[in-house]
N, C-alpha and C positions, 0 to 999 in steps of 0.2 A: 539673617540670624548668624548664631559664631556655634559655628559645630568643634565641639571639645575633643572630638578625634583628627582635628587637622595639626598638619607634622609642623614645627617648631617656627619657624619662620612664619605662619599665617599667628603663633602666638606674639611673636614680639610685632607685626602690625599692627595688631587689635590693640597693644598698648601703645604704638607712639600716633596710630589712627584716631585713638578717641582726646587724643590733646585737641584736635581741629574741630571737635563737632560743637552743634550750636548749644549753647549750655543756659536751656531755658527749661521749664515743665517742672514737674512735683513727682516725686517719689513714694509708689507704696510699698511697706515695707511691715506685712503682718508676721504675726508671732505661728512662726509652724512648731509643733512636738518636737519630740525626738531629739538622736543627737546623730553627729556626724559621724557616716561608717567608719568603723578601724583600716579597715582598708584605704582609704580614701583619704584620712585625714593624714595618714601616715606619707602617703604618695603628695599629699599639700606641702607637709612640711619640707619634702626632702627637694618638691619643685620651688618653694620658697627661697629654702635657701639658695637655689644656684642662680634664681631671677636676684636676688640680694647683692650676691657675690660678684656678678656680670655686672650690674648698675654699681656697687663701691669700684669694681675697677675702671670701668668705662668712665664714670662721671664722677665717683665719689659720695663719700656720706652725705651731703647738703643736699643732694640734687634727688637721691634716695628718702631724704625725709621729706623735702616738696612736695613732690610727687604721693607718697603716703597721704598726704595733705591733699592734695587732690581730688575730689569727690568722683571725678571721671574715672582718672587713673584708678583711686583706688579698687572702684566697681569691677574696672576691665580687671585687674590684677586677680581679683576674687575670683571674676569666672573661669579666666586660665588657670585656676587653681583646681575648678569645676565643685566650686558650690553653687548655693541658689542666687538664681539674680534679684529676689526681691523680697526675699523672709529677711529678717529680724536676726536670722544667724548668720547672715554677710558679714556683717560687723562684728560677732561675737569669735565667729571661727576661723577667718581670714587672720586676724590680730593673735587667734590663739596660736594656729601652725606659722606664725608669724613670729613670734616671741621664741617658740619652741623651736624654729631653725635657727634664732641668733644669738640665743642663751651662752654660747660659749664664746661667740662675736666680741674683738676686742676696736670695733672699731662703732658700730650702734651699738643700742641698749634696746630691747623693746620690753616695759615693763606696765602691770597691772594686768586689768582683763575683766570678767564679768564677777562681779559678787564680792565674794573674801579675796580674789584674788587682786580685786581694785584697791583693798585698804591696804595691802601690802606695799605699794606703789613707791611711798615716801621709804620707807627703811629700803627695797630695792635702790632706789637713787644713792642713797646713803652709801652702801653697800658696793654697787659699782664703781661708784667716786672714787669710794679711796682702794678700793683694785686698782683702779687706772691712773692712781695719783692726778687724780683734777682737783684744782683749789678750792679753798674752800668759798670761797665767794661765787666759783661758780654751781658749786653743790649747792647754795642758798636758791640761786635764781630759778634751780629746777626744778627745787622744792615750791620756791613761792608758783613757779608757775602751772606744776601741775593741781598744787590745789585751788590757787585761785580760780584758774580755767573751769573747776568742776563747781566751783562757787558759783563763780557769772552761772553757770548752766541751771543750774539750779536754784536760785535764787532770782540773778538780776533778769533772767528770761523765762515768765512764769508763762509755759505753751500747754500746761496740764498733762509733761511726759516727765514720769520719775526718772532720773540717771539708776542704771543697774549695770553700766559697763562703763569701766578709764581705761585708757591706753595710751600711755604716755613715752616716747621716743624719742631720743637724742643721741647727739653725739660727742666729741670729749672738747670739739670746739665750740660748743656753746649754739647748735642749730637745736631746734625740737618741734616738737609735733604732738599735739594732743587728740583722739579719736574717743569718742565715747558717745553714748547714746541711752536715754530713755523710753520708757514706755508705757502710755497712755493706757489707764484702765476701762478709761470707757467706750474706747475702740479698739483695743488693743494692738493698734499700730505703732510701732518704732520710728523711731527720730534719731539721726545719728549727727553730730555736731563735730566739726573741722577746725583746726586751731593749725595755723605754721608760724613761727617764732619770726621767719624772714620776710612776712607783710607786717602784721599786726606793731601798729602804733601806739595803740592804748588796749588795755584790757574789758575796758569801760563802756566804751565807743566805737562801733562797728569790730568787733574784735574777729569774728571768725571769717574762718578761709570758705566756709559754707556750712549749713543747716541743712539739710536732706530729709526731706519726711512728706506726709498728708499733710495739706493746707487745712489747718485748723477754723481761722476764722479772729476773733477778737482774742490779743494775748498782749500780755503787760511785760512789753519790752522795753527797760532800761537804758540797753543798749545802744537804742536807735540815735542816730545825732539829734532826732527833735528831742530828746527826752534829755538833752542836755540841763536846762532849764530846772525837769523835774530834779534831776540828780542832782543841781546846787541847790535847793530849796531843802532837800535829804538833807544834807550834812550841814546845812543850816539849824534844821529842825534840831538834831542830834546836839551841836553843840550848844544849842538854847539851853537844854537842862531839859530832864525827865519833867519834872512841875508841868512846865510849858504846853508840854506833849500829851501830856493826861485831859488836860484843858481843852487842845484841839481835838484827841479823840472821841471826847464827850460829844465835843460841836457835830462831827462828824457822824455819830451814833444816833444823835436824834434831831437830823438834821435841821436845815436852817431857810428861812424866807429867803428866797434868791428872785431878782430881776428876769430869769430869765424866762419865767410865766408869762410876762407880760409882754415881753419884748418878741414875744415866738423863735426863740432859737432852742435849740434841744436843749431842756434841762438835764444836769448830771444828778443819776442819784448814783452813790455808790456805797458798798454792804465792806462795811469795816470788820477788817478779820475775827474772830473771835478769841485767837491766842495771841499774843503780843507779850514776846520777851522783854521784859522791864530790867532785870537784870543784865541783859546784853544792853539795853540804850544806855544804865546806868554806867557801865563798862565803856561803853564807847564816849561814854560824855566827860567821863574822867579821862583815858585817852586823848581825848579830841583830835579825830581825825582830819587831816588836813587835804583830804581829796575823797572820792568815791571810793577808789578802791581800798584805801586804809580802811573803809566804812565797813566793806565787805568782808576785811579780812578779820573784823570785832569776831571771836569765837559768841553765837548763838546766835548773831544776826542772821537770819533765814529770810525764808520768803515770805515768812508772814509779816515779817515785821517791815521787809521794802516794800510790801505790797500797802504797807500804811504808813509809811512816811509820805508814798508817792500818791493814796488818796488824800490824804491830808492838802500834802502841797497842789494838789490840783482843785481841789473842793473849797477848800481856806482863803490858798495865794493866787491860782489863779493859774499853778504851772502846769501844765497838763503833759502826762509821758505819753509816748506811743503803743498803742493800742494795737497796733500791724502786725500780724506774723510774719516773720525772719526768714520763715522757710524760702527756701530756694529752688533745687535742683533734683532732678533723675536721673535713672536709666533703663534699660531693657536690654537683657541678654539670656543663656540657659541657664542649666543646673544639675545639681546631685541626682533630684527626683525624676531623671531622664527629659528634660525637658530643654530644649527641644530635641535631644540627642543623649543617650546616655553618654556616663563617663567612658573613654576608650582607653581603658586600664594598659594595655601594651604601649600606646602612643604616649601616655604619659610619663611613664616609667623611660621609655625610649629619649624624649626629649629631654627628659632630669638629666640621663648620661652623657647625654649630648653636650649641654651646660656644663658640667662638671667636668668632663675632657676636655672641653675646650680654657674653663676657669683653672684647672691646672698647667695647661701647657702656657697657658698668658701671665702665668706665676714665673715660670721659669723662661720669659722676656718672647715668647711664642703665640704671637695675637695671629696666625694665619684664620683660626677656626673662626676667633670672633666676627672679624673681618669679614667672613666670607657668609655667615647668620645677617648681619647687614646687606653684603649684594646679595643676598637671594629674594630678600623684601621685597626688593621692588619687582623683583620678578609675578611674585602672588597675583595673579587678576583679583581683581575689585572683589566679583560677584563671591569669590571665597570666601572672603574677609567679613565684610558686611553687606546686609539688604535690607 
């Protein structure tokens, strides 16, 4: 286990320790009350920033936003913050004393967060842009990409967890990072969803850096490469013409004689939405999209309406999406609620200044301190670290 009152160096192992661990299992991650003590959150932010400050000078922004991308990292990061390791507010409160140490940062951005403070996201971009004189083409791309990112989430990957928190992060050279998570009402577990600008090929197609949460079971992922198939059959559908679509729907609603009674393979039956925005297909037909994600970026296409292109295309044409949850990955470590150790308010407070004396002296060309936070690492026995 990681005891939160161990001095400064067993913190920076537990974060370059957990890049090596096997990165397999499922994550729970329930909704606890409450909120984050004053005391506590305030001592988050101030250790934020000097873990922020030591990784932009050591490695730089890029390696900084990675890493946030990281499902491992980012969990270790949380606990040497000493919140909890497995509620719903890792994500929520990590990202907020997260934001709130870099907000005057002229080298990241971290912006959004849970609720109103996620619709603000886009005009925050806006806003730091043209502070930092970034072009405007790259102000476009961070726009298109924080909301398409919360699009796929919520639409092209329907797991049955509402988005209620974006976290969007970049830098002025064009790296970012997306962190956001929804929440399941009928189990009330959280799901947190990973985006890094420096994998991701397609928005479309295997887009994220990881999915973190309770394996759910049967979910209508898009996303997946087999669902390739279903997603040209989509934008097919779309630019056939609304007519087309009304027609297959109907086929779809009271369904149709299929072979597959006879043949003994599992027949498909499947329950067509009940709302279906006509006015976004009409929108998008006029448009006419010329790949998936234009499809996505139609204003009112949602989930209802991918969720019946893609019964359609699977029931009708034959193209069947994936059905697989996405979820991926875990962790286990303490937290706030003394678990397995309360927080050791003097150590933490101690180690921030530590940080911060040594981030000013390597300002002024004086790396003795950092340097010397390195060799002690290896000095740490194992059994401190983890067990």
């Amino acid at each position: 286990m990681i005891s939160f009152g161990a001095p400064l160096d067993n913190h920076f192992s537990i974060l370059r320790l957990v890049k090596s661990m096997p990165r397999v299992g499922s994550a729970s991650l329930p909704l606890h009350g409450g909120n984050a003590p004053r005391w506590l959150f305030h001592r988050m932010v101030k250790l934020a920033s000097s873990i922020s400050e030591v990784m932009i000078l050591e490695y730089g922004t890029e390696e900084l936003i990675r890493r946030l991308s990281d499902p491992f990292w980012f969990q270790a990061f949380s606990c040497v913050l000493g919140f909890d390791w497995h509620s719903s507010g890792t994500t929520t409160v990590t990202c907020g004393a997260l934001r709130e140490a870099l907000k005057e940062s002229d080298d990241v951005a971290v912006l959004g967060g849970k609720g109103n403070a996620s619709r603000n996201t886009l005009r925050g971009i806006e806003e730091w842009s043209d502070k930092h004189e970034i072009s405007v083409s790259l102000e476009k791309r961070f726009i298109r990409s924080s909301r398409l990112s919360a699009k796929v989430d919520s639409a092209a990957v329907q797991d049955g967890h509402h988005l209620y928190h974006h976290s969007f992060i970049f830098d002025p050279e064009g790296h970012w990072a997306t962190i956001q998570q929804g929440m399941s009402d009928e189990t009330g577990y959280a799901r947190r969803y990973h985006w890094y600008s420096g994998t991701m090929e397609s928005f479309v197609e295997e887009p994220h850096e990881a999915i973190v949460g309770k394996e759910k079971g049967r979910t209508l992922d898009m996303t997946s490469r087999s669902s390739e198939g279903s997603r040209g059959i989509s934008l097919d559908l779309v630019n056939d013409g609304p007519k087309h679509l009304e027609n297959d729907v109907v086929t779809v609603e009271r369904g149709q004689t299929t072979l597959y009674q006879w043949s003994g393979q599992r027949e498909i039956r499947l329950d067509m939405p009940r709302n279906i925005n006509w006015n976004a297909l009409r929108r998008a037909y006029e448009f006419s999209p010329s790949n998936y994600e234009e499809l996505l970026e139609v204003p009112g296409v949602g989930p209802s309406t991918v969720r019946a292109l893609a019964l359609i295309g699977e029931l009708v044409y034959g193209n069947e999406p994936s059905w697989r949850d996405p979820v991926k990955f875990s962790f286990t470590v303490g937290g706030k609620d003394g678990v397995p150790f309360p927080v050791d308010r003097k150590s933490m407070d101690r180690s921030t200044q530590i940080l911060i004396d040594g981030i000013e002296e390597a300002r002024l060309g004086q790396r003795e301190k950092l340097k010397a936070l390195d060799r002690l690492r290896v000095m740490v026995p194992p059994d401190m670290i983890l067990s």
